[in-house]
N, C-alpha and C positions, 0 to 999 in steps of 0.2 A: 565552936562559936556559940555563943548564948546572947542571944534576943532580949535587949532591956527595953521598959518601957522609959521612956525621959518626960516626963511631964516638965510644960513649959510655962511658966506664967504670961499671960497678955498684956502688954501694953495699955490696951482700952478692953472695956467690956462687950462683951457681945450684943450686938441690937436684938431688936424683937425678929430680927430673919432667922435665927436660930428656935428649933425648935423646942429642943430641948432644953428642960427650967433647970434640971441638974446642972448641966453643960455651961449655960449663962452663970450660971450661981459659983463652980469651981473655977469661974476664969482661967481657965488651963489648955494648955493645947499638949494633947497628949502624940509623940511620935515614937519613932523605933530607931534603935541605936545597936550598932555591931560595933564592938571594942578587938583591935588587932589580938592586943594582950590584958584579959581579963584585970577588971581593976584601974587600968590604966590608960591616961590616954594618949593618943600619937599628937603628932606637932599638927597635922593635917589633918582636915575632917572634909569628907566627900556631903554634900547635902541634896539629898533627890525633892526636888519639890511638883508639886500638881494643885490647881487649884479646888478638884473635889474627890481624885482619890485617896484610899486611904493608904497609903505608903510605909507604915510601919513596918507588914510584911514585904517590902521591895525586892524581886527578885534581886537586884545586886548587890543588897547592902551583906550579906556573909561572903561572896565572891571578892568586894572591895577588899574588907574589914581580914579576908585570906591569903592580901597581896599587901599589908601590911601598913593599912590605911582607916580609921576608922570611916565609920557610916551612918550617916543619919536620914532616917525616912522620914519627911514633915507632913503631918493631918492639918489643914486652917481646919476653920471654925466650920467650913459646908462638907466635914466627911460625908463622901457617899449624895452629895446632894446637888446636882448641878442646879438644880431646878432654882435656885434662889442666889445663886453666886453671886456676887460683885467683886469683879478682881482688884478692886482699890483699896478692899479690905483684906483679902491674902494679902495685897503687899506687907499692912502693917501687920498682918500674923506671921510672914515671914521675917519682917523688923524682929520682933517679937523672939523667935528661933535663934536667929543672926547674934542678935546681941547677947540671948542666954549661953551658946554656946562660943562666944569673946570674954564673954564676961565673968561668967561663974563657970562654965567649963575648960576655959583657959584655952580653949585649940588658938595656935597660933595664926594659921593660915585655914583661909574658909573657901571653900570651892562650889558653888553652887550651879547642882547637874539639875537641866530643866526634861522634865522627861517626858514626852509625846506633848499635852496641853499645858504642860508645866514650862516649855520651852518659852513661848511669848510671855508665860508672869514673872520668868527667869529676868530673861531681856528687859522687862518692864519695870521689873523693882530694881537692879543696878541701873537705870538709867534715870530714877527718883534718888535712890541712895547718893549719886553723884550729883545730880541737880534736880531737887525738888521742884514741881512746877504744878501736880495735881491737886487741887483742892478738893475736890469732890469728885461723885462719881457721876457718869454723864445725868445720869436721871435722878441724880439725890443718891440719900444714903449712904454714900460711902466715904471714907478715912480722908481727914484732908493731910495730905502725905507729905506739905510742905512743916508741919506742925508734928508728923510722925517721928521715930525712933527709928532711922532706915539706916544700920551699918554700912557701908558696902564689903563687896567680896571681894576675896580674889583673884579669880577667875570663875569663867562662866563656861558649862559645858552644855551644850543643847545634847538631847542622846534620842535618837528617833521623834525629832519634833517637827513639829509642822511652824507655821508662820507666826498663827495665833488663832483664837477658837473662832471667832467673825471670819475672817480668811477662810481656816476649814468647811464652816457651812455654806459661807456662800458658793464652794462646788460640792457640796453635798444637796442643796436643798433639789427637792422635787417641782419643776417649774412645770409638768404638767397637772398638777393641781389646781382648779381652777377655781376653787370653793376653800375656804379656810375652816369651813363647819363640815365637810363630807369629804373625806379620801378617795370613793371614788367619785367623784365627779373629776373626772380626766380630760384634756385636751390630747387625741392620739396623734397628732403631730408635734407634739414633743416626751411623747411616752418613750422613755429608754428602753422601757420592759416587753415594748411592742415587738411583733418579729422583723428582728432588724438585721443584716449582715455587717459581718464584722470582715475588714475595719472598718467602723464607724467613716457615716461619709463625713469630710474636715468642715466643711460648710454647713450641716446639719449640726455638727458641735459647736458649731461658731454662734451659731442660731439659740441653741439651747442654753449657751451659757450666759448669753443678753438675756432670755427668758429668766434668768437663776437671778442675776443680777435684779431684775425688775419685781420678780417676786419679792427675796430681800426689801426693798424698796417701801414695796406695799404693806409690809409686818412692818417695817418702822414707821411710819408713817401713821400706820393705825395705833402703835405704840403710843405716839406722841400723844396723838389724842387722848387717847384714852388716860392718860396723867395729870393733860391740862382738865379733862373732867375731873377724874378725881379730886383734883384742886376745886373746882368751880363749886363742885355737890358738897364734899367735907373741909377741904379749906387745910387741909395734907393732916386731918385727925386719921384718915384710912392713905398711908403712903403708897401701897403699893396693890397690883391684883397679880394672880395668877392668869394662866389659857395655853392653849395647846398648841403643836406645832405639829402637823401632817408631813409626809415622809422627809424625812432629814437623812437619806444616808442613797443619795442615789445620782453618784459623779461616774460620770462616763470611762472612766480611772479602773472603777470597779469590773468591768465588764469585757473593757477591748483596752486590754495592754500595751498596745502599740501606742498609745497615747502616755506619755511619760515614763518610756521604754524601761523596764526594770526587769528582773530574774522573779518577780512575783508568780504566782498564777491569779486567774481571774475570782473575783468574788469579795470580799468584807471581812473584817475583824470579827464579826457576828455572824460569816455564814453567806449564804445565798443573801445577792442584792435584796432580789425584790422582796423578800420575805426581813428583811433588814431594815428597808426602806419604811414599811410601817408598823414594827414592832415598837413598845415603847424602852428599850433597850438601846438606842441609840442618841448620840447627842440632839441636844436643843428639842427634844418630843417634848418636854414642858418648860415653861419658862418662867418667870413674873417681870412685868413691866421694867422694872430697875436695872432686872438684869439681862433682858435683852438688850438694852444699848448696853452696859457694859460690857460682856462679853459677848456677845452674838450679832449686833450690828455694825456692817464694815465704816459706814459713815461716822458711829460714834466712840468705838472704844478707845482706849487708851493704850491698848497691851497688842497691836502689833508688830511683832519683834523685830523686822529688817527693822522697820524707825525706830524703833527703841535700839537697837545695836547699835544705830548710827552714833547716838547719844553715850556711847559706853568706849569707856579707855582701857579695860583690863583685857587680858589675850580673851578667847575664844576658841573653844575647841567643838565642833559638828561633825560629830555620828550618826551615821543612820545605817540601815542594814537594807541590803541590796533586794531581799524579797518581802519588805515590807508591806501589807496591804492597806495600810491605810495612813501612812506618809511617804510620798515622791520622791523620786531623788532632785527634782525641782526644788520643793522644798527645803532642801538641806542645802543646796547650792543659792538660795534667796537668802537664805540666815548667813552664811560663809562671806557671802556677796558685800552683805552689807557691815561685816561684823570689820572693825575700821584699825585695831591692833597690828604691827606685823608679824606676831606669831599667831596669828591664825591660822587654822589647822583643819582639813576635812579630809575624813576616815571611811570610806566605803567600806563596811562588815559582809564582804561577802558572803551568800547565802542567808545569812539572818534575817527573820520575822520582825515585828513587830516587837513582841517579847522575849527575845529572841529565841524561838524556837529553832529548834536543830543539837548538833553537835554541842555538850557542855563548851568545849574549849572557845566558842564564838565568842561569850559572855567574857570570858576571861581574857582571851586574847584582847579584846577591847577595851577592855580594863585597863591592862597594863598598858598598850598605848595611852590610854589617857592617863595614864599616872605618872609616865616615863615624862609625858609635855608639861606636866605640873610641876616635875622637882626641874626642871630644864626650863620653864618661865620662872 
């Protein structure tokens, strides 16, 4: 197999949220492509999307592209950068993809796999693609999508996703944080990291996750403000700010696994909790005004997927892997739950990670199940 690049023209230009003057200047969205048979392409193209990894190298796209399907990895415009996303703008960068590869690469049938955070922009763009209703992004800035180029797919595969990215932090954030300018200033009555026995008491979770809730609360809220200033002072000549966001990766999930019972063991995608919790390595540690309501506040996004499923008529297929650490099999049953087709389908990957480490054949096995429900829808 050979790894091509596919440069994709964009629909709209890049705003000033991109960094890069190259990047804005080539209007390109550059991704990765595995061809089953060099040269050539198959009737069906697998499409893994995320809203700021960079996916080109995708672990599954030569696994796909080996069971005789191509693969396409999709970069939007925030490679590598969550700090500035707005996902009403992936949607039109995945417009953008969708229709390059209907249109001038001819695949017949488009399948769009949402992978870990990619799952909720999945659910979120077919359910515009099918009925436009977003004009913007909550806070500004973003694509008004009833006005975009949004093909739809033909089916949708969530593959180790969570709900949507608001949904994941509000059980990740740290509610014993009691300062937004100092990480330690801690409340030890809802310190997870405190010496606690496990299993966690159910009422002490109960507790801390109204804490989780009310923090959330208090970052949008100061959001808001802080935009209606910006307005008041520049008058929107300065759109948007940057600021920090103090531990983001500290759900009770991580710690005492009897809580969303799974074949995991205890700890994070990055390692030991607490040392997770305030590295800046984990989601939502910086953000800018815009894009915390778009992706990061439960009250205002657009892109959580059970309600976007709801909105969506094509099958639905939800994988997840049974020792994943940092999506629940909860998770994957809330996306199934709400996905509204009757061929919907959910795949338990026994033993499987996250990425899915383990045993090669997990990756593959999975594969082919999802391929086998693609040519059978």
């Amino acid at each position: 197999m050979v790894r091509e690049l596919l440069p994709v023209p964009m629909q709209d230009t890049m705003g000033g949220d991109v960094y890069s003057g190259i990047a804005r200047a080539a209007g390109l969205l550059w991704c990765g492509r595995e061809r089953a048979v060099p040269g050539e392409n198959s009737d069906t193209v697998l499409v893994f999307c995320h809203p700021s990894s960079n996916f080109v190298g995708h672990y599954a796209l030569a696994p796909t592209a080996e069971l005789g399907v191509d693969a396409v990895g999709v970069v939007t415009r925030y490679a590598g950068n969550d700090t500035q996303v707005v996902l009403e703008n992936c949607v039109a960068d995945l417009g953008s993809v969708i229709q390059h590869l209907r249109e001038t690469e001819g695949y017949r049938e488009v399948v769009l796999v949402g992978n870990s955070g990619g799952g909720g922009l999945a659910a979120f763009y077919q359910s515009q693609a099918e009925k436009p209703t977003v004009r913007d992004a909550p806070g500004g800035g973003g694509t008004d999508l009833t006005r975009a180029t949004l093909p739809p797919v033909d089916a949708l595969v969530m593959l180790n996703a969570h709900a949507g990215r608001a949904d994941l932090l509000s059980g990740w954030l740290d509610p014993a944080i009691v300062d937004e300018d100092d990480p330690f200033s801690r409340d030890p009555a809802l310190d997870l990291f405190a010496d606690r026995s496990l299993p966690l008491d159910r009422g002490w979770v109960s507790d801390y996750r109204a804490a989780q809730a009310a923090r959330m609360d208090r970052i949008t809220a100061w959001v808001r403000g802080q935009l209606d200033e910006l307005d008041r002072r520049f008058g929107g000549a300065v759109p948007d700010l940057p600021f920090r966001v103090h531990g983001t990766c500290a759900d009770p999930r991580f710690v005492d696994t009897t809580i969303d019972p799974s074949d995991r063991d205890p700890g994070t995608l990055w390692g030991d909790p607490q040392s997770a919790n305030l590295r800046p390595v984990t989601l939502g540690s910086t953000s800018t005004l815009r894009s915390w309501l778009s992706q990061w506040s439960v009250a205002d996004t657009n892109a959580h997927g059970p309600d976007c499923l709801q909105q969506v008529s094509v099958p639905v297929f939800v994988a997840y892997g049974t020792a994943d650490k940092g999506c629940f099999p909860s998770m994957a049953e809330q996306l199934y739950d709400a996905a509204q087709h009757p061929a919907r389908t959910l795949l338990a990957v026994e033993g499987s990670g996250h990425y899915f480490e383990g045993p090669r054949h997990l990756l593959s096995d999975a594969l082919t199940e999802i391929l086998g429900w693609v040519r059978r829808v």
